[in-house]
N, C-alpha and C positions, 0 to 999 in steps of 0.2 A: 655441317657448319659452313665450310665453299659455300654453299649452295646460297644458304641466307644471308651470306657476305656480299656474295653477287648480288641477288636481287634489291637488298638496300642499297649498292652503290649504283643501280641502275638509275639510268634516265629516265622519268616522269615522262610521260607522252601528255600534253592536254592538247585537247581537239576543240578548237576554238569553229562552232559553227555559225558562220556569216559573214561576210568579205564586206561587210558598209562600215559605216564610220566606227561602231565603238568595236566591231572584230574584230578591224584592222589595226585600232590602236591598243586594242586587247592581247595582239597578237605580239607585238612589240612590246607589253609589260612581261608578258609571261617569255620569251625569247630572252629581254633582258636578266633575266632570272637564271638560266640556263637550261628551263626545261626543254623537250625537244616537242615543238608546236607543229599541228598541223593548221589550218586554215582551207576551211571548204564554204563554197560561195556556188549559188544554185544557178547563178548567172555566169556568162563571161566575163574574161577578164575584161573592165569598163576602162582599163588602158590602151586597150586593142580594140575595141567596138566601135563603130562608127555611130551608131545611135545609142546614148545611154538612156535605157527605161529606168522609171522610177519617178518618186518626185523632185522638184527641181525648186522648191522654195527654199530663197536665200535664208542664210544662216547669222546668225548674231553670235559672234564669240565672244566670250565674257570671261570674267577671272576665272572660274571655275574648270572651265576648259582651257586656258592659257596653263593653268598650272600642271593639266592633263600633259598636253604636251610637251612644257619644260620637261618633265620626271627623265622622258623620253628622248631629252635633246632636239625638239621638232619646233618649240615655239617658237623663236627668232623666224623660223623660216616659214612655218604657216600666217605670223601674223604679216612678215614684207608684204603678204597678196591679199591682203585683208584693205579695207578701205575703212578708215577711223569714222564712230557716227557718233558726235558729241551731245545730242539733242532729239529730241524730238519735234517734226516743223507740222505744226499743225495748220492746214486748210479751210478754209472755214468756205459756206457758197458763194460770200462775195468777192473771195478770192482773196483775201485776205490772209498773212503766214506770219504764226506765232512760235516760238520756240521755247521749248519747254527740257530744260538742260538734262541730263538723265544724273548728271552727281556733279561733283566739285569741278573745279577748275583743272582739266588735264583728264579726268576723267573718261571714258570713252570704250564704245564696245566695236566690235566690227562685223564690217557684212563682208561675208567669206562664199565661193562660191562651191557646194554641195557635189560637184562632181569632180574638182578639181581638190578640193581637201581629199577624197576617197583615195582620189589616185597617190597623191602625195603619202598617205598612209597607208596604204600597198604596197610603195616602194618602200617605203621604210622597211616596214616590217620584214621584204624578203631580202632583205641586207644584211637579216642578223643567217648566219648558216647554218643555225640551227631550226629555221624554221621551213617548210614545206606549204607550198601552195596549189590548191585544187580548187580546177574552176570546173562549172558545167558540174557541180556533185550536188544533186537533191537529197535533202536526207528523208527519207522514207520512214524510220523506223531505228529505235536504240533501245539496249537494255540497259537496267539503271547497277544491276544485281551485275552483270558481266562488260557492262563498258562499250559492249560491242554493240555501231552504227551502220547502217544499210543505207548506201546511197543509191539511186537511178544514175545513169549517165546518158549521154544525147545518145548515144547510138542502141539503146535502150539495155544495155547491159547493166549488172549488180555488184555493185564493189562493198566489201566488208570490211571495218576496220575497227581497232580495239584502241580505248584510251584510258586514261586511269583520272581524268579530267574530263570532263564537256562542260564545255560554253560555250551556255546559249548565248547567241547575240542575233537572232534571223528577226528578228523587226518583229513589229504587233501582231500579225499572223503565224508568230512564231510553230515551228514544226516541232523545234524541243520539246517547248510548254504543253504540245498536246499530251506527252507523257504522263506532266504532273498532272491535268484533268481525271487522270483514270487514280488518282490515288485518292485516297479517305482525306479530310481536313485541306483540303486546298484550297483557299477562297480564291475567286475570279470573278471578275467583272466587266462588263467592257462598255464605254458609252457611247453613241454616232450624240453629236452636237447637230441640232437642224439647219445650221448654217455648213455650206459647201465652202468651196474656193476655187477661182480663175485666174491665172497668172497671162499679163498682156507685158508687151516691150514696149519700153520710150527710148528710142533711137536716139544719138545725139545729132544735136542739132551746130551743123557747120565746124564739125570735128570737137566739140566741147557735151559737158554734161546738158542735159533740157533745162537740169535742176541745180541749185547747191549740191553736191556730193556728199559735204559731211556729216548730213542728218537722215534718219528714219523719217521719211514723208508718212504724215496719216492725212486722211481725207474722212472723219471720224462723222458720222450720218443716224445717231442713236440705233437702229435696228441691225444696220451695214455697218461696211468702213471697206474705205482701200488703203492699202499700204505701198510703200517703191523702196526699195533697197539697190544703191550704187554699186555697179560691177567695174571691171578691171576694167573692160574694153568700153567706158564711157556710157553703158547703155543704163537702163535701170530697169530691174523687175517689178512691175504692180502687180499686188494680189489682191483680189478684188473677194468679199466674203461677206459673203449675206445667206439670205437663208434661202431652199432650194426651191422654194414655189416662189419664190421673186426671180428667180434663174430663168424657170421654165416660163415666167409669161413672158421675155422677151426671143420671141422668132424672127423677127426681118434687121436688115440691117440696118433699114432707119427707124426701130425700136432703140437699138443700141442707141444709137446719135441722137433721139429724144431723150432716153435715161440718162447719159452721161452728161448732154446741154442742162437740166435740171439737176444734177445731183452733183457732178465733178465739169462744170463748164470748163474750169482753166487748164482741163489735164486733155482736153482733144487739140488744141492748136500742139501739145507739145507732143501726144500719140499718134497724131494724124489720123483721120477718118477712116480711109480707107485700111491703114494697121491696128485700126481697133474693131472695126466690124470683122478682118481678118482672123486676130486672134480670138476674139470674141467665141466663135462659132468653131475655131480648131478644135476642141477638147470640149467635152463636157464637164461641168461642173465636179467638182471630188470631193469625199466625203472625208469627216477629219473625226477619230476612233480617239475616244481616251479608256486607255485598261489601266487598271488595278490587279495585282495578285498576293498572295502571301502562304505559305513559303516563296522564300527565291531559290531554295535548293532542294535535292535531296541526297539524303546522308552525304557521305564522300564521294556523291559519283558525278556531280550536275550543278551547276549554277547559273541562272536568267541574271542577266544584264542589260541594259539599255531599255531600247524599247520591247523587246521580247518580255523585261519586267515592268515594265511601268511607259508604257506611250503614252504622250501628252500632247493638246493640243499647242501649238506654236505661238499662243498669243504672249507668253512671258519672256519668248526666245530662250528658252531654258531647256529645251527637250536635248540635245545635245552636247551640252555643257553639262544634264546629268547623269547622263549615258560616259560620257567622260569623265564626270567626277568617279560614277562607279569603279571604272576602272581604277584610278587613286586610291579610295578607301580600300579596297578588295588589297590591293598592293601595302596598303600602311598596315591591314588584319593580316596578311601574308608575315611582314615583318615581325607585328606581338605575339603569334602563335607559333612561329618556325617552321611557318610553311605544310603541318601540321591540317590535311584538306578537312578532316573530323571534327575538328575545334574552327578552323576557319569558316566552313561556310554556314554553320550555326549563327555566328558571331554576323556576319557578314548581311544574312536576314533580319537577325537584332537589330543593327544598326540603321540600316539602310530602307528596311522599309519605314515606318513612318518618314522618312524624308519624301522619300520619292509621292506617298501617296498626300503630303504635304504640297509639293512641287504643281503636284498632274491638279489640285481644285484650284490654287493660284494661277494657273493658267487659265480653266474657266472664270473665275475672276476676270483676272484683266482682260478676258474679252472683255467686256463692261464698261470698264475701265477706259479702252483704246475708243471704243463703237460711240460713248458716250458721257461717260463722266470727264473728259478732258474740255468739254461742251459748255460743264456746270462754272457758275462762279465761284461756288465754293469747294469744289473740287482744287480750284484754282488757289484759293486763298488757304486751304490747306496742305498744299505742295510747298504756300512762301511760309507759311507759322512752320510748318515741320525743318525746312532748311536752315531758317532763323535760328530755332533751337538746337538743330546741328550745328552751326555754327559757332554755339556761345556752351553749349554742353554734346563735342563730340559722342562722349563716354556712357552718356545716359539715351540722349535722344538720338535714333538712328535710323531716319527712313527706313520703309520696306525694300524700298528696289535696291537699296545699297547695299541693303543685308544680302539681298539673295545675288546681286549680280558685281557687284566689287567686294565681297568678303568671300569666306567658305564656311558663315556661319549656318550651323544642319539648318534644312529650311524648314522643319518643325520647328528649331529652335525660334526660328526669323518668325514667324507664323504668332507663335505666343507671342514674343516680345514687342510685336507689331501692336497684338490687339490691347497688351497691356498700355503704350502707349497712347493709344487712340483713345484710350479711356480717361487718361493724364491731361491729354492737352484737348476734349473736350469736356471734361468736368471746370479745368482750368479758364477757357474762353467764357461757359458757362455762369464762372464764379466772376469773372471781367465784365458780362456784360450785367450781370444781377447787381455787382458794384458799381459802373458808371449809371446805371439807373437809380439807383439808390442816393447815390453822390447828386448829379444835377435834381433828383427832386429835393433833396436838402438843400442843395441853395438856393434852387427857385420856393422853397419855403419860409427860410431866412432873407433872403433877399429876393419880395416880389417884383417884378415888373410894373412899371406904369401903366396901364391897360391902357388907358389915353392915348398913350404914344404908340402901343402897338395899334391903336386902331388907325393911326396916323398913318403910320409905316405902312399898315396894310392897303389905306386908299391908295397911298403915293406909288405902289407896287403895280396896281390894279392899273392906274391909268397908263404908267410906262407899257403895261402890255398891251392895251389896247391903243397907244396910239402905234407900237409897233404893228400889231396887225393893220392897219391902216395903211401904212406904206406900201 
């Protein structure tokens, strides 16, 4: 009877594996819990490293991740290093810049920078004393039946450890999720988009930004597009995203300075020549994966989070913010079930997948969206009827982007309610314009015209053009 008194008042071990963003802030929900956390990251610690690999494309924080790190105590202090982006500044080739607001008035997301959140969330985490940090630990290999993980370590030694949790958090090429592959019923998916991506710097210019600061620049090219996200220290990142046989035909440096003089002329006097053929050519093009899985768990032993569950491509700036919501939800199902891992992480895959595989095709979407519906005019004219009606019926009509990036309404939920909309307020304009047609042929039938005088009008028109051309 000791015996089983002990082990129920023992400490839960979860082994949270991956040190990047959502394992670090994973590792600070389960801490604040009081379980006893480990944390293992395959890299060094990226607080000590003098180069940090990996990618380096700017981050867009949004509700959904602000409210991650409230839970946490971290928001106040992640968003000070955040830089506010109220808009969207669109580019056009004659250089030309339009702004296209992302929500109401105050509204706003931020570009945060991706190595210095990590670090920031490291330190958190080993604040709390119940948690353990292991860097340099590859995981090799885990049983789901016994708990127990097999790490590599640099000096090529085997470390073995037992946990009564895993979490996965190790990114798209997750080592966890090779587990679930070997079991019966697991769907997986995974998709390369045929567009790459190049990140170049725009330096400031005479100690000030090149650009406005407080918008997401797009440079939108129907096929392409480049995007610049403002950093702390003045600079801006462009990612540059098109597809990888338009990568490969540009070889020399005055290829680059041809493409960019035709496609983005106004963004080389602020790159400078010589730091765009530089970056240009530093780094090959990178490939951008969208997965799908389903289960996120098995039994009480394992749970996928983040991008280990669902990697998306970055075009909705959402891959982050649901790698973070996860964390939240996982925490509010911890609360309804009592902590209870048997009933939670059932619950947990219920819940959360369709969101997440909601989330990952809304981002192939708005590639679209960004590269070239912001292009269209009526793309245009349906951003101003939908805010309209936001305006006058907050409760009914609710843009998309609002739903998914200033609410935390599930983004299958935003997903339907979108389309039901789109269906409302195009049947609606449809029913406007079959009645203004309808309207003026009625009165041009009740009340015709003079045809005399329209033919009048028409000479008098005729000549004013032609003596204008004459001048």
């Amino acid at each position: 009877m000791e015996k089983s008194t002990s082990r129920q008042s023992r400490k839960k071990v979860v082994a949270v594996v991956g040190g990047g963003l959502v394992g670090a802030l994973n590792a600070c929900f389960f801490a604040k819990r009081g379980f006893d956390v480990e944390l293992f990251e395959s890299r060094e610690d990226i607080r000590r490293a003098k180069i940090v690999k990996g990618r380096s494309i700017n981050l867009a924080l949004s509700h959904r991740g602000r409210q991650a790190l409230k839970h946490v105590g971290l928001e106040e202090k992640i968003v000070a290093k955040g830089i506010p982006m109220h808009a969207r500044m669109i580019h056009s080739l004659n250089g030309k810049q339009s702004p296209i607001p992302y929500g109401r008035k105050g509204q706003y997301i931020l570009s945060v920078d991706r190595a210095n959140l990590n670090k920031e969330l490291l330190t958190a985490a080993e604040t709390y004393p119940n948690t353990k940090m292991n860097f340099d630990h590859k995981l090799q290999d885990w049983n789901a039946e016994t708990g127990l993980m097999t790490f590599a370590r640099l000096d090529g030694s085997k470390e073995q450890v037992k946990a009564d949790l895993i979490v996965g958090c190790d990114g798209a090429f997750s080592a966890v999720r090779k587990q679930f592959l070997r079991r019966s019923r697991f769907d997986y998916s995974q998709t390369y988009i045929p567009h790459g991506y190049m990140e170049l710097t725009m330096l400031p210019i005479n100690g000030e930004f090149a650009m406005k600061p407080n918008y997401l620049h797009i440079w939108p090219r129907n096929t392409f597009m480049m995007i610049a996200l403002p950093n702390l220290d003045k600079t801006f990142t462009c990612t540059l995203f098109m597809p990888f046989e338009d990568f490969e035909k540009i070889t020399t440096g005055d290829e680059v300075i041809e493409f960019f003089q035709k496609y983005f002329p106004d963004t080389i006097p602020l790159i400078g020549a010589d730091t765009l053929q530089r970056d240009y050519f530093r780094l090959p093009a990178q490939a951008m994966v969208s997965v799908k899985c389903n289960p996120y768990h098995i039994g009480d032993a394992c749970v996928l989070m983040g991008d280990a569950a669902h990697a998306v491509v970055p075009f909705y700036g959402q891959g982050m913010n649901a790698g973070f919501e996860d964390c939240i939800v996982f925490d509010e199902i911890m609360d309804q079930f009592n902590e209870d891992f048997s009933a939670v992480l059932p619950e947990y895959t219920r819940v959360r997948v369709p969101d997440d595989h909601a989330i990952a095709d809304l981002a192939m979407y708005n590639y679209i969206e960004m590269r070239a519906h912001v292009n269209s005019k009526w793309f245009l004219f349906r951003k101003y009827v939908d805010n309209i009606l936001y305006f006058f019926m907050p409760k009914t009509i609710i843009p998309l982007y609002t739903m998914v990036t200033f609410t935390r309404t599930r983004y299958h939920e935003a997903v339907k309610r979108w389309h039901w909309q789109n269906k409302v307020i195009n049947r609606g304009l449809l029913l406007s314009a079959v009645g203004a047609v309808l309207g003026g042929s009625y009165l041009l039938i009740k009340n015709p015209p003079d045809i005399n005088k329209l033919i009048i009008s028409a000479e008098k028109m005729w000549d004013r053009l032609v003596a204008l051309r004459t001048l």
